[in-house]
C-alpha positions in Angstrom: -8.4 -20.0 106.4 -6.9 -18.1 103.8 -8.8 -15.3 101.8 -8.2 -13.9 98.0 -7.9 -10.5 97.1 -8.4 -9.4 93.4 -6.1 -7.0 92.0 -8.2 -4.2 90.9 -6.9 -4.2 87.5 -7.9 -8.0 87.1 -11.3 -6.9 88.5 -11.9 -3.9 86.5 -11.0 -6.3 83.5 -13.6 -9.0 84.4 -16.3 -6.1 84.4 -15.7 -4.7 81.5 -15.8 -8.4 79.6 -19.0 -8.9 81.3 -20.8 -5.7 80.7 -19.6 -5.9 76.8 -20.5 -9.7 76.7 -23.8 -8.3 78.1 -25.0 -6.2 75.3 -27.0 -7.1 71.8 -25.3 -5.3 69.2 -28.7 -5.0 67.2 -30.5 -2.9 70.4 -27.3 -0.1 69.6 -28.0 -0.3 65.8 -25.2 -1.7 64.9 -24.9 -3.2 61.7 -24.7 -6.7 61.5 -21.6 -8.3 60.7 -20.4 -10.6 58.0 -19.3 -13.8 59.4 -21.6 -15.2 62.8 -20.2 -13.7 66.2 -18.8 -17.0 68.2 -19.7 -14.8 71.5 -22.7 -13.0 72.9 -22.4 -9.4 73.1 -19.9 -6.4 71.0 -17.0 -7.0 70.0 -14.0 -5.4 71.4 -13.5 -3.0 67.8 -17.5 -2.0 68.9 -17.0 -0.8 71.5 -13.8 0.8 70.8 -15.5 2.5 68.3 -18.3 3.7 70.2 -16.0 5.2 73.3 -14.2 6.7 71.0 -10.6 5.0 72.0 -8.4 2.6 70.1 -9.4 -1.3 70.3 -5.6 -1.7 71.7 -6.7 0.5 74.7 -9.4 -1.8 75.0 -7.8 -4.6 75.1 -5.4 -3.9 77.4 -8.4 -2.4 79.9 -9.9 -5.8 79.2 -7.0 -7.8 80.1 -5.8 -5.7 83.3 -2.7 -5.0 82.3 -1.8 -2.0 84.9 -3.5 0.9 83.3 -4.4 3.8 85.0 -7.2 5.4 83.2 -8.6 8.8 84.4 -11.7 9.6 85.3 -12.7 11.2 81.5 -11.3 8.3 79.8 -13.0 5.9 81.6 -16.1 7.8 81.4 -16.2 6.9 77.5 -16.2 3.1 77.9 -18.7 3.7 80.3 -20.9 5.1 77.8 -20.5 2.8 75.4 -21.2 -0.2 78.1 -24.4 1.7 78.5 -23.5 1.4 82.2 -26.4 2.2 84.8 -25.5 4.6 87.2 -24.5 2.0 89.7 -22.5 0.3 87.5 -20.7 4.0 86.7 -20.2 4.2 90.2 -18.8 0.5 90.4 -16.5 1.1 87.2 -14.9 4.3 88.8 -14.5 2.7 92.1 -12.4 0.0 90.7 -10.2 1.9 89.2 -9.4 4.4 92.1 -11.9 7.3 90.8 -15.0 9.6 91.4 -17.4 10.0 88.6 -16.8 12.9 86.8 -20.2 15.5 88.2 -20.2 14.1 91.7 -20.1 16.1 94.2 -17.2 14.9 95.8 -18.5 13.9 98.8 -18.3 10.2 100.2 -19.8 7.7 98.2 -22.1 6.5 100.2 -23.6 6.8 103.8 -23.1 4.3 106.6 -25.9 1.5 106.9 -27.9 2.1 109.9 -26.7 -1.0 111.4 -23.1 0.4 110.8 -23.9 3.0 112.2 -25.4 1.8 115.4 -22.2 -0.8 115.7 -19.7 2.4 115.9 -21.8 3.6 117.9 -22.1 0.7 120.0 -18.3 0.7 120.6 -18.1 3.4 123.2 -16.1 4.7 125.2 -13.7 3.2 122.3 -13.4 6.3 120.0 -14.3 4.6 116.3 -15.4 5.8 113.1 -16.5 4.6 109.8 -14.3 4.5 106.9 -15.0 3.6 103.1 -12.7 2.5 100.7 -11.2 6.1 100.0 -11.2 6.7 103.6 -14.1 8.9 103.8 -15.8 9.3 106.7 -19.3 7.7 106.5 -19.9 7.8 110.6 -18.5 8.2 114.3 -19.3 8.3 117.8 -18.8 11.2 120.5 -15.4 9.4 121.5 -14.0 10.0 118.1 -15.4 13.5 117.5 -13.6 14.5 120.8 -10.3 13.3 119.5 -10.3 14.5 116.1 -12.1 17.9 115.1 -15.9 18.1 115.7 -17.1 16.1 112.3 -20.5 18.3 112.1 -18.6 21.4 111.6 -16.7 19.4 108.8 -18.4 19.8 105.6 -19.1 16.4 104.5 -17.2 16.8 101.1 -14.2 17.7 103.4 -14.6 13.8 105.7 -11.9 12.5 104.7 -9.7 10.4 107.2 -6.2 11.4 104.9 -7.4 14.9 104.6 -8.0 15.9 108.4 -4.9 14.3 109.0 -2.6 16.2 107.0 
C-alpha cells in the first residue's frame, strides 16, 4: 500500500482557493461587478485588494508555486479570507509558521489518549512530538534521559531546541 503526501505548497494553495471560493462578495460590501461571476466566491483581484498585496502574489500563493511567505504577510490574506481562528492556525501551519501573538508555545496539547499511549510504552522512554517537534507529552523513561521536562518552560519543549 502506497500513501500520498501533499507538498505543503500544493496544500496551502488548495486552501486558499477554497476559503476564497467560500465567500459572498456582497456579505464584505463589495460592489457588484459588471459582467456575471462564472465562480462562487471573490475573485482573486478581491481579495488582493483587501490583503493589501498584488493579485500576482496571489496567484502564485494560489497556485503553490514555492513561496515562502512570512508570518506578517500571510497574516493579510488571512484577513481578507475572514479566516476563523482555526483556520488562522491551519493557514500558518501549512506554511511552516506560528501566528503572529501566540505565545510561542506548542500548538496544541497531547489528546488524552495520546497521552495515556506514551505512557503506556514504558520502560521504553517515548515522547510526543507535533509537527514542529514540540513536545506535547512523555513518560518518566524519557524525562530521565533528557532533562526533567517540568522544569522546562513549556514555550522552551522543543525536541530541536533541547538538543542543540
Amino acid at each position: 500500500m502506497t500513501t500520498r503526501t501533499m507538498d505543503p505548497a500544493q496544500e496551502l494553495a488548495a486552501f486558499l482557493r477554497s476559503r476564497r471560493a467560500g465567500l459572498d462578495p456582497d456579505r464584505l460590501g463589495l460592489p457588484s461587478p459588471r459582467r456575471p461571476r462564472r465562480t462562487p466566491g471573490l475573485r482573486r483581484e478581491e481579495v488582493a485588494e483587501l490583503a493589501g498585496v498584488s493579485t500576482d502574489y496571489v496567484v502564485r500563493l494560489e497556485q503553490g508555486r514555492g513561496l515562502r511567505p512570512s508570518a506578517e504577510v500571510l497574516a493579510a490574506p488571512a484577513r481578507a479570507l475572514c479566516l476563523d481562528p482555526s483556520e488562522r492556525d491551519y493557514l500558518f501551519d501549512l506554511a511552516g509558521h506560528r501566528r503572529p501573538g501566540t505565545t510561542g508555545g506548542p500548538a496544541a496539547d497531547a489528546t488524552p489518549s495520546l497521552a495515556r499511549l506514551v505512557g503506556d510504552l514504558s520502560p521504553l522512554p517515548a515522547m510526543l512530538l507535533d509537527h514542529r517537534y514540540d513536545i506535547l507529552a512523555w513518560n518518566p523513561e524519557m524525562a530521565r534521559l533528557l532533562p526533567d521536562f517540568e522544569t522546562v518552560p513549556p514555550s522552551r519543549r522543543n525536541a530541536m531546541r533541547l538538543c542543540r
